[in-house]
MIVO-114115 format. One record per residue: residue in three letters; x, y, z of N, C-alpha, C in turn. Coordinates in pm, whole numbers, plus 50000, padded with zeros to 5 digits. Example, Ala and Ser with C-alpha at 12.3 -4.5 7.8 and 13.67 -1.06 7.14 Angstrom:
2
ala513194943150780512304955050780513204967050780/ser512854977550708513674989450714512905000350787/
//
This chain:
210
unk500854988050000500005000050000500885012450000/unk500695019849898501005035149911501385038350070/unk502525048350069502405056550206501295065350200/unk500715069950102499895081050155498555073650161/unk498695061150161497245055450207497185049250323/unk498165054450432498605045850571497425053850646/unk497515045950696496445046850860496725045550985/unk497285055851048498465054451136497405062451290/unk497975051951399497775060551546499265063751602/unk498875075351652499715079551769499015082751889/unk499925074751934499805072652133500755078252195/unk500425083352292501435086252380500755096052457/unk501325102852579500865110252688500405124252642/unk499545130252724499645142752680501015151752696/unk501265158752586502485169352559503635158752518/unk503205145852497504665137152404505205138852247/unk504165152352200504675156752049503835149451997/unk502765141151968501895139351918500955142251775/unk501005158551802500475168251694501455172051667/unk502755176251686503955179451612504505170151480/unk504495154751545504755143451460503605145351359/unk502595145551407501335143951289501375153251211/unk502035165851243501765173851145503335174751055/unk503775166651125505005164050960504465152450937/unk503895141850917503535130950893502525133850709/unk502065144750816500935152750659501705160750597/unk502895167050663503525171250533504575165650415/unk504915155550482506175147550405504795137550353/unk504715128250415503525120650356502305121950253/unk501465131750323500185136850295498755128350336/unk499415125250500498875120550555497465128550625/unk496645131450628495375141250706495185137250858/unk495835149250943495755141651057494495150351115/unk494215140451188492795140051259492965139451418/unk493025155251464493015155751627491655154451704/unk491045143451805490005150451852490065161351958/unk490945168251960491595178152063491105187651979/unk491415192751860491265201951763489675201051773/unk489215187151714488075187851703487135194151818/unk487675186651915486825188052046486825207252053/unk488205210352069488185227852114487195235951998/unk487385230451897486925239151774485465239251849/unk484995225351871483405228951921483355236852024/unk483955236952124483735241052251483965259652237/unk484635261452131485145274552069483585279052027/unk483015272351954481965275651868480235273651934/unk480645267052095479545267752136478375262452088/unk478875244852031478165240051986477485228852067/unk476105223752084475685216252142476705209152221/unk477745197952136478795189652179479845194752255/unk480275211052196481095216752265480975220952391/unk479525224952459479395227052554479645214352657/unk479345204052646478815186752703480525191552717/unk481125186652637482735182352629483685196652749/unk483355207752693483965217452767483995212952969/unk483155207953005482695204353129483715192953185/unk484295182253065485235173653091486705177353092/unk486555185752960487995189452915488895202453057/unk487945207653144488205218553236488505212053328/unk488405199253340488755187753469489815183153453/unk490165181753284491295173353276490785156753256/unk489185154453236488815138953228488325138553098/unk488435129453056488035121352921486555121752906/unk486625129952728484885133052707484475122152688/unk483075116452715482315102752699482685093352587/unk483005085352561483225075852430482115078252292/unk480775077152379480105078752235480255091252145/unk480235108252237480855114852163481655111552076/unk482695112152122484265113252065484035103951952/unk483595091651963483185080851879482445083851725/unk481445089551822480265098151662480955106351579/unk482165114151676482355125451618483655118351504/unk484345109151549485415106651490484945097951342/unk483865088751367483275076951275483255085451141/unk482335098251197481615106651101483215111251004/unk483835113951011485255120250924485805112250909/unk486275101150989486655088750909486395083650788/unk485215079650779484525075350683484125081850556/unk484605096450581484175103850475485865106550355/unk486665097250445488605102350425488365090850268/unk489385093850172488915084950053491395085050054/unk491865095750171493115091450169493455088450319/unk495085087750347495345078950439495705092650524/unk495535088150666495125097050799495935091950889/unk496435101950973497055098051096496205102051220/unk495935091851296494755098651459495775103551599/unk495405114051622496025121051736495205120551843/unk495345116051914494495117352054493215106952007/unk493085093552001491955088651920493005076551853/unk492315066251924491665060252070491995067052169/unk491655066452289492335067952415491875057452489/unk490615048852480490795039052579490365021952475/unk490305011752537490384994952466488584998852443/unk487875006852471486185002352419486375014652290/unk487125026252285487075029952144488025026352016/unk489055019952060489625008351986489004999851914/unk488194996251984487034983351940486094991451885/unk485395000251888484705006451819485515013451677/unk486565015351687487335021651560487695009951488/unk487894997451518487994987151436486834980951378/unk486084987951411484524979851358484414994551198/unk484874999251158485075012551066486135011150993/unk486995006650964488525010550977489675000151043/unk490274995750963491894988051005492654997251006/unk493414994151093494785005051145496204996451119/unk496835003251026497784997150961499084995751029/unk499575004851133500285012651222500085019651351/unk500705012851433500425022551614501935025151664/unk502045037851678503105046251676503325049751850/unk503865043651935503875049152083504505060952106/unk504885068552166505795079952215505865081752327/unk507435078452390506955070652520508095087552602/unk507725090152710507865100152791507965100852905/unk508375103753001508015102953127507055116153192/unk506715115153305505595126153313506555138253353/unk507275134953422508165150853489508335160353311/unk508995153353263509085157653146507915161953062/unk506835155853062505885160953002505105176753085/unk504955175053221504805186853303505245196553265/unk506805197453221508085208553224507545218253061/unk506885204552977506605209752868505525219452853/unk504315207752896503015217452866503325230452933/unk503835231453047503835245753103504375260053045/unk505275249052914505835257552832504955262752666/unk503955257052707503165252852562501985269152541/unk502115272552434501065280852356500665276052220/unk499355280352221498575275052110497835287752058/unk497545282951923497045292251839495485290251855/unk494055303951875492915298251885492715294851729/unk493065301651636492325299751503492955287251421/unk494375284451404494855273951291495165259151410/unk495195264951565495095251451631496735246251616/unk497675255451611498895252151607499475254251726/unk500545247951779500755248451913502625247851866/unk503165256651972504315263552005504795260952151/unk505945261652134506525255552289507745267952296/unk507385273752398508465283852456510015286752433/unk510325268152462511875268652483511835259352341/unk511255249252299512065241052197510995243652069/unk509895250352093509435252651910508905269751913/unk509745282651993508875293152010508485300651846/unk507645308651866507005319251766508185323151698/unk508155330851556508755335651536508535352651577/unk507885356751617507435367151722506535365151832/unk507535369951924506655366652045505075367952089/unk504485356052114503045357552131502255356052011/unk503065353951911501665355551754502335343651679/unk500655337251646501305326251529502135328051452/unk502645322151404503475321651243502605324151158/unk501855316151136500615310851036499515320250983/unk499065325451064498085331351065498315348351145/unk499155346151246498895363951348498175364351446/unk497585351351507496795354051576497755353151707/unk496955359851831497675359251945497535350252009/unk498815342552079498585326052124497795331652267/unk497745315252301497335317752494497905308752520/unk497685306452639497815297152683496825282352781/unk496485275352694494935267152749494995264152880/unk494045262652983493645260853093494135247853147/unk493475240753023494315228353048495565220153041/unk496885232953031498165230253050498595236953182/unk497405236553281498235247253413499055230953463/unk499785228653556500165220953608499355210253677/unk498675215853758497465206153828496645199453731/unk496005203353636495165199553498496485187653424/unk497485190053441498515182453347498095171153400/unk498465168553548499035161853645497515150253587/unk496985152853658495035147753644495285140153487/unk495215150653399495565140453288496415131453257/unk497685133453305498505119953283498035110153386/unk497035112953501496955099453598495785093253521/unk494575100653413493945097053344494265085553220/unk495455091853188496035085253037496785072753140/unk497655074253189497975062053281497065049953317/unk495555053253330494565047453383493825041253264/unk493325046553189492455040753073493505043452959/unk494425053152908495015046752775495955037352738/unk497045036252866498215029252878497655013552851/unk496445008152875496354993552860495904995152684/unk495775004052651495895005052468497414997552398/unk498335001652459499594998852427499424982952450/unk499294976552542499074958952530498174955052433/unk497064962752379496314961752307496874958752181/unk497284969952114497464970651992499404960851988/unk499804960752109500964951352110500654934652097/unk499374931452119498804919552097498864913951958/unk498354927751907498144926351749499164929351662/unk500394927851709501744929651656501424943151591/unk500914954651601500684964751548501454975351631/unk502434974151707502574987851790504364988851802/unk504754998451765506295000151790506315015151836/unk507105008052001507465021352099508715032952037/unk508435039752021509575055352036509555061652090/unk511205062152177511095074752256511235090852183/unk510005093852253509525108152279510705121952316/unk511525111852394512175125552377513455132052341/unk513905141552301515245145752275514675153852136/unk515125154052013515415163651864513805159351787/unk513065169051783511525167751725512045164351582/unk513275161451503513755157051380513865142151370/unk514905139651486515025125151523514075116951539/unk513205118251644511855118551633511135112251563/unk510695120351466510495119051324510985107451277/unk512335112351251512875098951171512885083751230/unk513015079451352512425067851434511105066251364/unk509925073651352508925072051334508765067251209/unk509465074951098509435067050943510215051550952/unk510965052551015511665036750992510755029751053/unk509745031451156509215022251177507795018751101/unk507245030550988506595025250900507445019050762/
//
């Protein structure tokens, strides 16, 4: 199969580069990556039925309901006619199983991190509200301070990178996503990379292992 018809997950903790990888994945590749993070904020931005429901989880730091995330993901899946990389999606073994009932996954990509390290990051993290691009202080900053590249818009910084919110989420992802990794390791589908050090290197681990 074509690379640009791969069907690739990435796993790994929150702030393990995730959407960084995915978004060279779509550019060298032309892979379409599919965040439900993006998705999810865009609603919650737009004050849409779903966005409101979800906003209530995402301010806790807990995982929006499965069937959401589920509906929301099935629906764009299915409409993809090329090959996609999923960011955040699965997160736990009952939407796994629901994404395999749609869709074979050709590739599961780990990014493995430790949490101190992931803490040190998000705290360093700004995001764009409009293109959904995210910037890291010390290892990916703006090319002017405070404003996208992309677009101009002025970053922030989300609620849900204060420290306490981090913390909650990695004991979350620890709890329901980490038994994903035995999952998709069952199915000879999963090769670990470490997460951290050169967002290039990175990368390149990640192509050798497709």
């Amino acid at each position: 199969m074509p690379r640009m018809r791969f069907r690739i997950i990435l796993l790994g903790p929150p702030g393990s580069g995730k959407g960084t990888q995915a978004e060279k994945l779509n550019d060298d590749l032309g892979l379409i990556r599919l965040s439900t993070g993006d998705m999810l904020r865009e609603a919650v931005r737009d004050k849409t039925e779903l966005g409101i429901i979800a906003k209530e989880y995402m301010d806790k730091g807990a995982l929006v309901p499965d069937d959401i995330v589920i509906g929301l993901m099935k629906e764009k899946i299915t409409s993809l006619k090329e090959g996609f990389v999923l960011d955040g999606f699965p997160r736990t073994v009952q939407q796994a199983d629901a994404l395999s009932e749609f869709v074979d996954i050709d590739h599961v990509i780990n990014l493995d991190v430790d949490d101190e390290e992931l803490v040190g990051r998000m705290s360093n993290r700004r995001s764009c509200p409009e293109c959904n691009v995210v910037y890291h202080l010390l290892y990916k900053p703006p090319m002017e301070d405070g404003l996208c590249d992309k677009c101009g818009s002025a970053l922030y910084h989300r609620s849900d990178d204060s420290e306490e919110t981090v913390r909650n989420r990695l004991k979350v992802y620890r709890e329901s996503t980490f038994p994903l990794i035995e999952y998709y390791s069952k199915k000879s589908k999963l090769v670990n990379v470490d997460g951290k050090g050169d967002i290039n290197q990175i990368y390149k681990s990640i192509e050798d292992a497709l």
